[in-house]
C-alpha positions as CSV (number, residue, x, y, z in Angstrom):
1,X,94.7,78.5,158.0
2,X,95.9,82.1,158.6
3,X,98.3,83.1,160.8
4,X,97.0,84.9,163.5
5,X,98.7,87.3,166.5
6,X,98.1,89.2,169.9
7,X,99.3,92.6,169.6
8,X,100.6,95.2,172.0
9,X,101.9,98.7,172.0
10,X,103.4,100.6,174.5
11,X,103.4,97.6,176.8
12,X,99.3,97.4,176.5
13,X,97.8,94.1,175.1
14,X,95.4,95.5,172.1
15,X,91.8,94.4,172.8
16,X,89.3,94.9,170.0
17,X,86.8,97.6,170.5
18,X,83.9,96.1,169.2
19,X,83.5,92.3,170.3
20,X,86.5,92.5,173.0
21,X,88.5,89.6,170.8
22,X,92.1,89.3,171.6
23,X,93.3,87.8,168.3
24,X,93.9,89.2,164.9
25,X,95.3,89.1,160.9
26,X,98.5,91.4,160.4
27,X,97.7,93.6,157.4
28,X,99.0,97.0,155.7
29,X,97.0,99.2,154.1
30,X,97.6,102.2,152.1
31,X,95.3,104.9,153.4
32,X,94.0,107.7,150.7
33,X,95.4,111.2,152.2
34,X,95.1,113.2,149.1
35,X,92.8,113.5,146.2
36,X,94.7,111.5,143.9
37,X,95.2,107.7,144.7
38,X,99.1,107.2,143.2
39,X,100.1,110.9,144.3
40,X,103.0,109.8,146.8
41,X,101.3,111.2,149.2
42,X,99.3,108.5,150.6
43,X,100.7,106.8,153.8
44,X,101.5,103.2,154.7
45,X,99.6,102.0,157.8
46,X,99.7,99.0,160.1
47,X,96.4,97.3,161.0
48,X,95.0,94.7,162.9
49,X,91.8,92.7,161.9
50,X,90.1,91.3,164.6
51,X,89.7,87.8,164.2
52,X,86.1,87.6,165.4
53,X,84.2,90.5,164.7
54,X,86.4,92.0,161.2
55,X,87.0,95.3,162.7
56,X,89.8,96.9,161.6
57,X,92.4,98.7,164.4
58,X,94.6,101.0,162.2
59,X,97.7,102.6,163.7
60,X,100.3,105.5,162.2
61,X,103.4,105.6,163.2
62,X,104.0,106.4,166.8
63,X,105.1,103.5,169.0
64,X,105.6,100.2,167.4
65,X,103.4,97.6,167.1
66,X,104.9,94.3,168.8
67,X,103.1,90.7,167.0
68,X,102.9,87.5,169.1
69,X,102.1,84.8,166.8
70,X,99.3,82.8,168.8
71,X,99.6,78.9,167.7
């Protein structure tokens, strides 16, 4: 079984757009920013897969996540 969180930034519990879940997957992802896939410039991002639905919350930089692993 996956581990699986509630997330918040900013002091705001994330709530999924699509199927209102409130628990996800903890995941990074490289995200293509350039025309070449190993260029160095691609950036690192942190996302959050909904649990229910799949939908994928993706978030750059900017105030940090904070994970609460739900048991």
């Amino acid at each position: 079984m996956k581990d699986l969180f509630q997330v918040s930034s900013a002091g705001h519990r994330l709530t999924c757009f699509v199927c209102q879940g409130d628990t996800y997957d903890r995941r990074q992802m490289t995200l293509l920013t350039s025309m070449v896939a190993n260029s160095g410039f691609n950036k690192r991002g942190e996302v959050a897969v909904c649990s229910t639905c799949g939908y994928v919350h993706t978030f750059m930089g900017g105030t940090p996540l904070a994970w609460e692993q739900v048991e």
